[in-house]
C-alpha positions as CSV (number, residue, x, y, z in Angstrom):
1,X,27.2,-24.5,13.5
2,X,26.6,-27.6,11.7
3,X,24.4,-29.1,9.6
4,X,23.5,-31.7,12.4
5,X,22.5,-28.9,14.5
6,X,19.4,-27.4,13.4
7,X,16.6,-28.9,14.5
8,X,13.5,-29.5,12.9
9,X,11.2,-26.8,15.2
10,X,14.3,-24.6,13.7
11,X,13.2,-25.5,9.8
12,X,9.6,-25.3,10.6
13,X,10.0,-22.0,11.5
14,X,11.8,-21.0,8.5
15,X,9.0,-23.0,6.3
16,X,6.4,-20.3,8.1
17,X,7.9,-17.6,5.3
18,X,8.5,-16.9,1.8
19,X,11.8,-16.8,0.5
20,X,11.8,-12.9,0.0
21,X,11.2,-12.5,3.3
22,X,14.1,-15.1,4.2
23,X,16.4,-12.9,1.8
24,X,15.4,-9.8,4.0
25,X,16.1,-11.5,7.0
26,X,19.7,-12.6,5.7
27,X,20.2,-9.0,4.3
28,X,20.0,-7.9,8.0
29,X,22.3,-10.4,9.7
30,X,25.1,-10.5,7.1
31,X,25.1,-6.9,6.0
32,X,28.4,-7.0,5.0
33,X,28.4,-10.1,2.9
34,X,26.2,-10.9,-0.5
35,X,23.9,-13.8,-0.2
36,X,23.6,-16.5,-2.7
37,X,20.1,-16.2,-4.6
38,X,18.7,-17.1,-7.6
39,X,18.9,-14.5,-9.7
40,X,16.4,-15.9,-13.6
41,X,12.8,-16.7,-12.9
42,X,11.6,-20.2,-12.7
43,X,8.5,-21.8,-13.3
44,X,6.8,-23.3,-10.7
45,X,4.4,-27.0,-10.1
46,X,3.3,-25.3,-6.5
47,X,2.8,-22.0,-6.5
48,X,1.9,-21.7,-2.8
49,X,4.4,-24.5,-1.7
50,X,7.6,-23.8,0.6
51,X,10.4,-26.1,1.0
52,X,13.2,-25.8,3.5
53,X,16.4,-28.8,3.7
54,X,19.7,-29.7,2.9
55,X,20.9,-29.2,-0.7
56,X,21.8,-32.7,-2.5
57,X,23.2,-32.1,-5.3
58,X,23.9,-33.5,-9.4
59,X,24.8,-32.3,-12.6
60,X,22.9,-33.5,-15.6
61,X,23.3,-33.2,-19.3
62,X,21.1,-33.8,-22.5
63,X,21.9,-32.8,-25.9
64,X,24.1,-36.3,-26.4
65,X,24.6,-39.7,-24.9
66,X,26.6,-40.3,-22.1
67,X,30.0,-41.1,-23.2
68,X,30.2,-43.7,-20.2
69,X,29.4,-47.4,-21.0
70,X,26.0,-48.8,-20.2
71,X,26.5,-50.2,-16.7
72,X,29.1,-47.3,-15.6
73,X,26.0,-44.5,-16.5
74,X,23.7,-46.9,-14.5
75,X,26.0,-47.3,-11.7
76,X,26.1,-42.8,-11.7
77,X,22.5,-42.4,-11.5
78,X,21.9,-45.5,-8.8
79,X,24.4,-43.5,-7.0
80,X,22.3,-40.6,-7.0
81,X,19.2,-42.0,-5.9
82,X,21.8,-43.5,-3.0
83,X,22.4,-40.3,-1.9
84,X,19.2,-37.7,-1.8
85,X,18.0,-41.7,0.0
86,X,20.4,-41.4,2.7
87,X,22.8,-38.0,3.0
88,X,22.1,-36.9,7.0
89,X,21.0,-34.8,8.0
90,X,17.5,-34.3,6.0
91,X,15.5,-33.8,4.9
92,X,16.8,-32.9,1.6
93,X,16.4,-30.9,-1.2
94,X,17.4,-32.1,-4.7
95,X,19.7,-29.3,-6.5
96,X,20.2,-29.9,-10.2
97,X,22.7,-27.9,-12.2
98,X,21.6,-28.8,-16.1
99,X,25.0,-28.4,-17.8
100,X,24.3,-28.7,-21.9
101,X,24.9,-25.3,-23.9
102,X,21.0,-24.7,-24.2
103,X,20.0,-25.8,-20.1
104,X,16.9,-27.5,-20.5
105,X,17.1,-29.6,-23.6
106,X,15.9,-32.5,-21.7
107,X,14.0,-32.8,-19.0
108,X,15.2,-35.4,-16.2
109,X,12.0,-34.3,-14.3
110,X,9.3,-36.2,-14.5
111,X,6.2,-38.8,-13.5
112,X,8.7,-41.0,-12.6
113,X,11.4,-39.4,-11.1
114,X,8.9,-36.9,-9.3
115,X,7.4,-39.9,-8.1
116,X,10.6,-41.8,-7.3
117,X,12.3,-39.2,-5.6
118,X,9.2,-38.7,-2.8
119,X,9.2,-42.0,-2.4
120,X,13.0,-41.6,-1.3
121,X,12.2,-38.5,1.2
122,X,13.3,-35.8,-1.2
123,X,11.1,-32.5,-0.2
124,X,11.7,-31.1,-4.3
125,X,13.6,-29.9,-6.2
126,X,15.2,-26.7,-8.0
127,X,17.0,-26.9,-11.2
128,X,18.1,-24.8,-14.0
129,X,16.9,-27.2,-16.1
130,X,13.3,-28.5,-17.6
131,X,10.4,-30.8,-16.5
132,X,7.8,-32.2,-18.0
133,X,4.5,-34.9,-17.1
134,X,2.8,-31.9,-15.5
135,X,-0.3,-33.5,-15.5
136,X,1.3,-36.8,-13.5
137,X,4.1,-35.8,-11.5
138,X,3.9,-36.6,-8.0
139,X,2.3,-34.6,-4.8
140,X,3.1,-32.7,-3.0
141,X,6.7,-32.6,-4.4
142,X,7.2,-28.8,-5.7
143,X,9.6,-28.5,-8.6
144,X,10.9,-25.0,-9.3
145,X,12.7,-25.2,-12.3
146,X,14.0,-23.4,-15.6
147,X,11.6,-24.4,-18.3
148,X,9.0,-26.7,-19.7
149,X,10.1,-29.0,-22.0
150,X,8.7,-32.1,-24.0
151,X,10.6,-34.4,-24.3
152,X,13.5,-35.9,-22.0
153,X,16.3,-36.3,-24.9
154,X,19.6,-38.1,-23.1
155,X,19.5,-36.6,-20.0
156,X,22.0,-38.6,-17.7
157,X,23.4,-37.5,-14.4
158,X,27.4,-36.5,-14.7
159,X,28.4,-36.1,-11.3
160,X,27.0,-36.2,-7.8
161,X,28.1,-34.5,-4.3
162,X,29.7,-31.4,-6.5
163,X,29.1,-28.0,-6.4
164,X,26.5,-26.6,-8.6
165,X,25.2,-23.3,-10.1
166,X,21.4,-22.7,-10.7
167,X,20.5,-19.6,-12.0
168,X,23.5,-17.5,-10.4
169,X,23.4,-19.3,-7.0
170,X,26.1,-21.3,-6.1
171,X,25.4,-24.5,-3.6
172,X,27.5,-26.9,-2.2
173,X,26.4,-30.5,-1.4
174,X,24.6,-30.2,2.6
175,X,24.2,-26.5,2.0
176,X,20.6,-25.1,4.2
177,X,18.2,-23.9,1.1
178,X,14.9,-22.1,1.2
179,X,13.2,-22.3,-1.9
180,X,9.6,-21.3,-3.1
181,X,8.1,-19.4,-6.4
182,X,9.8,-16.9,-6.5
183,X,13.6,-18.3,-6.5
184,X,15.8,-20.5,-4.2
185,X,18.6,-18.5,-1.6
186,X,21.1,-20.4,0.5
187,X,20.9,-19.8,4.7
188,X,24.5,-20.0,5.6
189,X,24.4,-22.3,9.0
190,X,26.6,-20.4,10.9
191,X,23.5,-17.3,10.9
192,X,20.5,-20.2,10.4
193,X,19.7,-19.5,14.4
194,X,19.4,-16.1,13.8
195,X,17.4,-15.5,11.1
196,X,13.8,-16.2,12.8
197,X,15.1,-13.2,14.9
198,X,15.8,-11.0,11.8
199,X,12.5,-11.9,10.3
200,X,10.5,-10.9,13.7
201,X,12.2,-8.0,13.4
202,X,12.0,-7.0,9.8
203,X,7.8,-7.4,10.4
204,X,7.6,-5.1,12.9
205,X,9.6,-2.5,10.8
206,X,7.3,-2.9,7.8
207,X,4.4,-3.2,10.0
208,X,4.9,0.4,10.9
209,X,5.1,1.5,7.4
210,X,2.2,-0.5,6.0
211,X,-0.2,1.2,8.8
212,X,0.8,4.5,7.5
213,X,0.5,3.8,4.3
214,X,-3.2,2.2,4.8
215,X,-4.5,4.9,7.1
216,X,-6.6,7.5,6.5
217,X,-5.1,11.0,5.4
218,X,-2.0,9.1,4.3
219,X,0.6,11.7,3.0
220,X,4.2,12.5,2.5
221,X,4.4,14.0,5.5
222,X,3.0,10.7,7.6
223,X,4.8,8.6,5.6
224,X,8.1,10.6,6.3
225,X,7.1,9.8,9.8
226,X,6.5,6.5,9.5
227,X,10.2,5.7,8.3
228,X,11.5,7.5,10.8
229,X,10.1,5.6,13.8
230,X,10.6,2.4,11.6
231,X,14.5,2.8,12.1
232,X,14.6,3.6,15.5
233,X,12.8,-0.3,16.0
234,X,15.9,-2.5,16.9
């Protein structure tokens, strides 16, 4: 499947979930392969918020200058904004892999950038790396990131369109995210259709499970039960 091919009643219907219950429903469809997932808590500027697009992604650093002349660092970050403002399909997600030796030294997130990249059609973001402007960044634009931080030092972007690694999960540029809280896990397209399915049926499993454990005269016994006809729910 493409990235052209799922549709936005498709990514609604993802948005309906956390992402832990996304990683179940991944679990069950590629049970023979890992799936990429944060793996270092974040903090996040919407707790309750959900975000669901296309990765877009940079590389930043901080701890020095850019080694580039003046115009050729402009010319990086314009090209940047260029693409989270027009890679198809969206709506897109803003992946940013903080490079320097201590991630977070400077925070590229911001008022302004918050407010500039919303303004562009970008959903969020997730990043290894630090924000700051709590107080003034934009809404609703969720920002799951690595730290807090200050100040925002040099931070330039270094590259755009590569791949990147945020806290253990590797993306690619166009990749399907799911982001929320509690982490950020890539839905590989070629199972996106699938996973509504796998969700449905990872409820209904639980469900059976969670009404044992909640009923009256719970025990080992009923609970012994209760997994047993979970199982047999395909």
């Amino acid at each position: 499947m493409a990235a052209s091919d799922i549709t936005p009643a498709l990514l609604a219907e993802l948005g309906k979930v956390d992402t832990p219950t996304i990683c179940n429903a991944l679990e069950m469809v590629m049970q023979r392969e890992l799936i990429r997932f944060t793996v270092v808590p974040f903090v996040s500027t919407e707790p309750d918020a959900v975000i669901v697009g296309f990765a877009r992604t940079c590389t930043i650093r901080a701890e020095a200058n850019s080694s580039l002349p003046g115009e050729a660092k402009k010319a990086l970050r314009l090209k940047w904004y260029e693409h989270v403002a027009n890679a198809k399909p969206g709506p897109n997600i803003a992946l940013i892999q903080d490079l320097d030796s201590r991630p977070g030294t400077g925070a590229f997130w911001g008022e302004v950038n918050t407010t500039v990249h919303k303004g562009l059609g970008v959903l969020g973001c997730v990043t290894n790396g630090s924000i700051r402007d709590l107080g003034m960044v934009a809404k609703p634009f969720p920002l799951i990131a690595g730290m807090v931080n200050p100040s925002h030092a040099f931070v330039h972007v270094t590259g755009v369109g590569e791949q990147v690694s945020i806290h253990g999960m590797v993306v690619s540029d166009g990749e399907l995210i799911h982001a929320d809280r509690h982490g950020a896990v890539v839905i590989p397209l070629d199972v996106a259709t699938k996973v509504p399915g796998a969700i449905d049926l990872g409820a209904r499993k639980e469900k059976v499970i969670l009404d044992a454990a909640t009923s009256k005269g719970f025990n080992f016994e009923v609970l012994r039960k209760a997994l047993s006809s979970s199982e047999e729910i395909h």
